[in-house]
N, C-alpha and C positions, 0 to 999 in steps of 0.2 A: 540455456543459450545466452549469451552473452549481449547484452543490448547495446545497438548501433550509437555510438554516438555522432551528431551530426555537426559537427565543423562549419566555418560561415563556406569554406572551400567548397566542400560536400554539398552542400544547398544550392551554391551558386551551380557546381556541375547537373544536378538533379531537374534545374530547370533549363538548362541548355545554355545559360547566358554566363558569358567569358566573364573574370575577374573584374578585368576595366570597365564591364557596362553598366553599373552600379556606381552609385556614390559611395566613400569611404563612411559618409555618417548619419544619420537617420537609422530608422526601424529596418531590421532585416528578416525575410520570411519565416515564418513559424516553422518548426519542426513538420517536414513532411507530413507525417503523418497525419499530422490537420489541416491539409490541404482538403477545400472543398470536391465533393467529384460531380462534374457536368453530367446530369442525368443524361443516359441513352436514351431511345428512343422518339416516336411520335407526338408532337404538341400540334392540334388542327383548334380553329372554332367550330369547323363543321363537321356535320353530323354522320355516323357510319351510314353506308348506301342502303337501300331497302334489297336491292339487285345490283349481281355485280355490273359494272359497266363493262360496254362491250366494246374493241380496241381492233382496227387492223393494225399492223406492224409494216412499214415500210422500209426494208433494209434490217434483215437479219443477223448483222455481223454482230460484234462485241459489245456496242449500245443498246441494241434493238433487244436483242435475247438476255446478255448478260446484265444488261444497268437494270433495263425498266418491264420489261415481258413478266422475267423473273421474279418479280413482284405479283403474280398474278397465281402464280406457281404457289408462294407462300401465303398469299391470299386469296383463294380463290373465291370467296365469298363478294372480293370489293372489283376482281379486273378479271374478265374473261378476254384473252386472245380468238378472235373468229375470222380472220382474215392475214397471210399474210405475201407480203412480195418482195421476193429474193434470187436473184438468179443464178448466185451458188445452188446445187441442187441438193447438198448435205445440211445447209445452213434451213433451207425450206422446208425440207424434209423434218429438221430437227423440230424444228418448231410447230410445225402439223403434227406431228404425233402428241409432241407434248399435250397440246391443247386440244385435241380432237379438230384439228381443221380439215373441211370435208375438201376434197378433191376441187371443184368448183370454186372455192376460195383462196385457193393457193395459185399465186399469180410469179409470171416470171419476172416483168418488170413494172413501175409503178404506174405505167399508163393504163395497162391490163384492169388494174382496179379500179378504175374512174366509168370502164366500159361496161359496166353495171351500176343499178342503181345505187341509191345510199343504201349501207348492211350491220349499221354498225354508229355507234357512239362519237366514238372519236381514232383520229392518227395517231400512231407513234411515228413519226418521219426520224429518221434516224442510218439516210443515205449520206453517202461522203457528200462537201461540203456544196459542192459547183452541182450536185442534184438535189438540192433542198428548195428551192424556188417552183420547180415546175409544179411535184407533189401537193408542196403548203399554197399555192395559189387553184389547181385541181381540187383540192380537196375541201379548202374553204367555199367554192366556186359550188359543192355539191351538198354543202350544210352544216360540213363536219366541226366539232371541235377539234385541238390539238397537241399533242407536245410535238415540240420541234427543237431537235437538237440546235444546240450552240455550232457555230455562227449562222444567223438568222438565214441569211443569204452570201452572194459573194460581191455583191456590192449595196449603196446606199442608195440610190435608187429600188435596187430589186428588193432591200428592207421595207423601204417605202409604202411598194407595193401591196406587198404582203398586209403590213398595218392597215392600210385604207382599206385593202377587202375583209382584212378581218372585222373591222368598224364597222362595215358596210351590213354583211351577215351578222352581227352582232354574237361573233362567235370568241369561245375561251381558246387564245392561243398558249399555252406555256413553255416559256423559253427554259431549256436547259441551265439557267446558270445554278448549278446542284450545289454550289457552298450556299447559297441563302437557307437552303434545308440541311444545312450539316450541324449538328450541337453547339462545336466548337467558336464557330461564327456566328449564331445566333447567341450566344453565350456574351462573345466579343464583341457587339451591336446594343446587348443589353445593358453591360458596364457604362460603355459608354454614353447611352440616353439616359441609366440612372445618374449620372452628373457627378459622379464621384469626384471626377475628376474634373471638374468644372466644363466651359465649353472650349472644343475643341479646336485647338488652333493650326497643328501641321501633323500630316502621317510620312512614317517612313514605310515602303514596302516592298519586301522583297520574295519575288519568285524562285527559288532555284529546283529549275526542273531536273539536274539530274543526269548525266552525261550520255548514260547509255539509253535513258529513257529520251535523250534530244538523238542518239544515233539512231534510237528505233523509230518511233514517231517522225518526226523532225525533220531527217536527211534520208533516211532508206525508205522512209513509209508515208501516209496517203498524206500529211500535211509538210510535206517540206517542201513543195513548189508553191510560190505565191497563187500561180497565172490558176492551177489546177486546185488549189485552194483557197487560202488565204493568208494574208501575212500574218506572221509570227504574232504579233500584237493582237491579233483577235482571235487566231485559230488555239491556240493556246490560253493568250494572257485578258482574252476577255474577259474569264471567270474575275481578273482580280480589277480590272477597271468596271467591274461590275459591283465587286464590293467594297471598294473605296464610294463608288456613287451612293452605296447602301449604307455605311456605316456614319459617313460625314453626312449624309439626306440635305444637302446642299445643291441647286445646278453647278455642274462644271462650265467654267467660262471659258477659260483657256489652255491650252497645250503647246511644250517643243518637245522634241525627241531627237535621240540620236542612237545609233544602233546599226553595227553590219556582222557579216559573217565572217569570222576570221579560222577559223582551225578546219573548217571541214569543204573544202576547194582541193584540187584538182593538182596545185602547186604545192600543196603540202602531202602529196602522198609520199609515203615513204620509198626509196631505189629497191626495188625489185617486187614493188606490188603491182597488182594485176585486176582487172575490171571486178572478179569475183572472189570472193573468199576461197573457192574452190577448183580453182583455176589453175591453181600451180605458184600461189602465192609465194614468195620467197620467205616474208615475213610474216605470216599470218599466226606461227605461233606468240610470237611477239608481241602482236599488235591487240590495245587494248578494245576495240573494236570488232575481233572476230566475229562474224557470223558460225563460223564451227564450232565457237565455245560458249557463243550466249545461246541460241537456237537447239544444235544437236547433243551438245554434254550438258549444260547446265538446265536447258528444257526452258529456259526464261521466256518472256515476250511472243506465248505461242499462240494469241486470242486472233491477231491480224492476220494469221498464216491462213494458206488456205489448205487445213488437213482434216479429210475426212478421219481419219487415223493416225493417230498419233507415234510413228516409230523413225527407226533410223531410216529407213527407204523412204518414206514419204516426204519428211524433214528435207533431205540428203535433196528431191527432186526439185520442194520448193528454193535449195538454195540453190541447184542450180540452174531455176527457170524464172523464179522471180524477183520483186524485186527488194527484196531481206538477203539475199545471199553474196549483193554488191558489198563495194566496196566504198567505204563510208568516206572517201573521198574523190570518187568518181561516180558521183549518181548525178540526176537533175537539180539538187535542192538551191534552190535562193533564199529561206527565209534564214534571218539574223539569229547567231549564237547568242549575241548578246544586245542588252537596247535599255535605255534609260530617257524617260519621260517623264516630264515636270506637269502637274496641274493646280492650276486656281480655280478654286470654287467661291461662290459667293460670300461675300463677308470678310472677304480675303485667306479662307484659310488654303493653304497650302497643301499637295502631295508630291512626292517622290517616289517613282518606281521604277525598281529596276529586274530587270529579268534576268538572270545568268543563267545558261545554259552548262556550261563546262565544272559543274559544280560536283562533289563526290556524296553530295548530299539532298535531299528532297524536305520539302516540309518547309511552308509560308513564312515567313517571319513578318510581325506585324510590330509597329512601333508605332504610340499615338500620347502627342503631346499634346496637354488642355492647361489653363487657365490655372490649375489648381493639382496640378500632378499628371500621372503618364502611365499610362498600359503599354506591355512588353506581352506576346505572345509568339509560339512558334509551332502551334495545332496540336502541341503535346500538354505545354501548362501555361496559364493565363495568370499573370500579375499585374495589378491595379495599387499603385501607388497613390497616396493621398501627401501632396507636399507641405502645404500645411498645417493637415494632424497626424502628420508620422505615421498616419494607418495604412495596412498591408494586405492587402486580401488576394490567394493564389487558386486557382481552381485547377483541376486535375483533368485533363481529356482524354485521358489515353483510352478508356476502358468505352467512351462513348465512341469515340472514333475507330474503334477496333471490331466494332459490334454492328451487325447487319449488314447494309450491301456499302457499293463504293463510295468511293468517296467521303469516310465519316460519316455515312446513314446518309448521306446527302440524296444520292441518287432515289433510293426506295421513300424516301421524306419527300421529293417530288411529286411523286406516282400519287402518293396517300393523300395529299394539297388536290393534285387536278384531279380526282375522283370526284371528291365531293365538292368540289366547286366547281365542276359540269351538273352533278347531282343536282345542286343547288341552284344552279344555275346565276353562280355567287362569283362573277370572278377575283369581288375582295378577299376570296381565301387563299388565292396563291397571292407569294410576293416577288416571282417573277413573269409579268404575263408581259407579250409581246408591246402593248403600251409605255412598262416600266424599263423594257428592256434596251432600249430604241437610243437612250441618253447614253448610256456606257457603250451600246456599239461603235456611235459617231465619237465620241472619244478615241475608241480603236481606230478607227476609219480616218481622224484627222491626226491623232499621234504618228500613222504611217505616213501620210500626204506630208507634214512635220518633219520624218526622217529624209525621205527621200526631198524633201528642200535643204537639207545641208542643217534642220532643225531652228526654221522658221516658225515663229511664234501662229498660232492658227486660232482664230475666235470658235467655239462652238456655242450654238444656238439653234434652237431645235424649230 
């Protein structure tokens, strides 16, 4: 076979980054093939469990069973499931057999499980967002440790809350922000504190969610109302104002923001569309949006639905009873397509983020300029530029972010952290526990207060 040769063109495509983002002169990346690869898997200090730990599940949908349960499944030695509460009755069900949950432990809703003693280890809370307060204050309230899915709560006070009882019971909370366990970013954190790149002066960074993942999520599904959620800035983009706080390890001092909804309103439906996909749509073959051809033929985005069964009749019901089979310009949603916030951190270094929803593409893009050269990443390959000594070093993610559960190993790299730092009774082994978490959410919490002032500059201070 005939060996690849690889062109400066070839290299540049290979890492994702356009012609123009590069300077014409300095050292250019080595030949693929000597790209480093960001090892898969688990990195802990602490030590495997003697016994597995034992976990209710709060909210059995796509988080509870698929992120973090599942974990329990492929390690059953470190997380036993013994409790959980769902009042889907397939979603309950499913997850009691899985795990032999006795009849007595399987609760309808999450009050059910507080009307017994403590049974168990710790929470998985992992209910839509505007039910995560009641659980994570009952639960703490009764001794428990916890993960608690991202966003902590639905406002700043009820975070508040939360924090001081967890301080009070001196319990391990862990906050979902699952990029701090993902390779790719802990890889990206590492560059950076190694000082390659001297210290760190401004990040650029950008979200793009993705279009039909902002039409599924976003506008037809559980977070595209603020009032029922939360806003776009933290029900989504907290993960990355969580990593910007992690990566620069600086306080954020200040924020503006700007940010509204433009494409998916009411005014811009198209002449002759109608409340539902299925309704008698004029243009629904058309429209890049269907509910008929993401749902029923292509079988995408089917984790939210609620289908005990998976075929055309069942599909066919959810679109025409709930709420996946609107019409992605006539549903409730308020939060922002699009939003861009500025932050200062101490020292004066600067961030930039922005979020674009209307994007044909997914996958972070991080940019970070230092003192002494610049990291380029975009969760696939990692380049660290030395501007000084012309040195190049590119790391390869794909094969770790492809490997184990979502998010980059991130999710199941969570579960493995608060096991043994409940074991341990260690909360320095997670590095995101409700303490650390609390700085990036009011970042979220005042970037929104910021938008909705016209993007008024707002101090944050914890």
């Amino acid at each position: 076979m005939e060996q690849k040769q690889w062109n400066r063109r070839e290299i540049l495509k290979s890492l994702g980054i356009a012609t123009a983002a590069l300077p014409l002169t300095g050292s250019m990346p080595a030949d693929p093939s000597t790209f480093r690869e960001i090892a898969p898997g688990f990195e802990s200090l602490g030590k495997k469990p003697g016994k597995p730990l034992t976990a209710i599940v709060i909210g059995a949908g796509s988080r509870g069973w698929g992120a973090y349960s599942s974990y329990g499944l492929k390690y059953p030695d470190e997380l036993q499931v013994v409790g959980v509460a769902e009042p889907i009755p397939y979603r309950r069900e499913r997850m009691a057999k899985a795990f032999g949950i006795p009849e007595d432990k399987q609760f309808v809703t999450w009050e059910h499980v507080f009307d017994q003693a403590k049974f168990a280890d710790a929470l998985i809370v992992t209910t839509p967002d505007e039910l995560h307060y009641g659980p994570a204050m009952a639960g703490l309230e009764q001794g428990y440790d916890m993960i608690l899915e991202k966003v902590i709560a639905q406002t700043w006070e009820e975070c508040n809350d939360i924090l001081k009882l967890a301080v009070k019971k001196d319990a391990i909370v862990a906050v979902c922000h699952v990029l701090r366990y993902n390779a790719y970013f802990k890889k990206l954190r590492e560059v950076v504190k190694s000082g390659s790149i001297g210290d760190v002066v401004s990040v650029q960074h950008l979200e793009p969610v993705e279009r039909i993942h902002m039409s599924h999520s976003f506008v037809r599904g559980n977070w595209g109302n603020s009032e029922k959620s939360n806003p776009m800035i933290l029900s989504k983009s907290c993960h990355d104002t969580d990593i910007l706080r992690w990566i620069i390890d600086k306080p954020c001092t200040k924020v503006s923001s700007f940010g509204s909804l433009t494409l998916f309103r009411e005014e811009m439906a198209p002449e002759g569309s109608t409340d539902r996909c299925t309704g008698g749509c004029a243009v629904e073959r058309e429209c890049p949006y269907s509910a008929k051809k993401l749902y029923l033929e292509q079988r995408g985005w089917l984790g939210h639905l609620v289908l005990e069964e998976v075929n055309d009749q069942t599909i066919l019901r959810e679109l025409n009873n709930g709420p996946y089979g609107r019409c992605v310009y006539r549903c409730d949603n308020d939060v922002v397509d699009h939003q861009v916030t500025n932050f200062e951190f101490e020292e004066g270094i600067t961030a930039a983020f922005s979020m674009e929803a209307l994007t044909h593409y997914g996958g972070r893009r991080t940019r970070i300029f230092g003192t002494e050269g610049d990291i380029f990443g975009d969760e696939h390959t990692l380049t660290a530029t030395n501007a000084v000594s012309g040195k190049q070093e590119v790391w390869d993610a794909r094969k770790a972010i492809n490997s184990g559960s979502g998010h980059g190993g991130g999710d199941h790299g969570l579960v493995h952290d608060f096991v043994r730092a409940v074991q341990a009774k260690d909360p320095g082994l997670l590095t995101s526990t409700i303490q650390v978490s609390m700085e990036s959410h009011l970042m979220g919490f005042q970037a929104e207060a910021s938008r909705l002032d016209g993007g008024s500059v707002r101090e944050i201070s914890l």
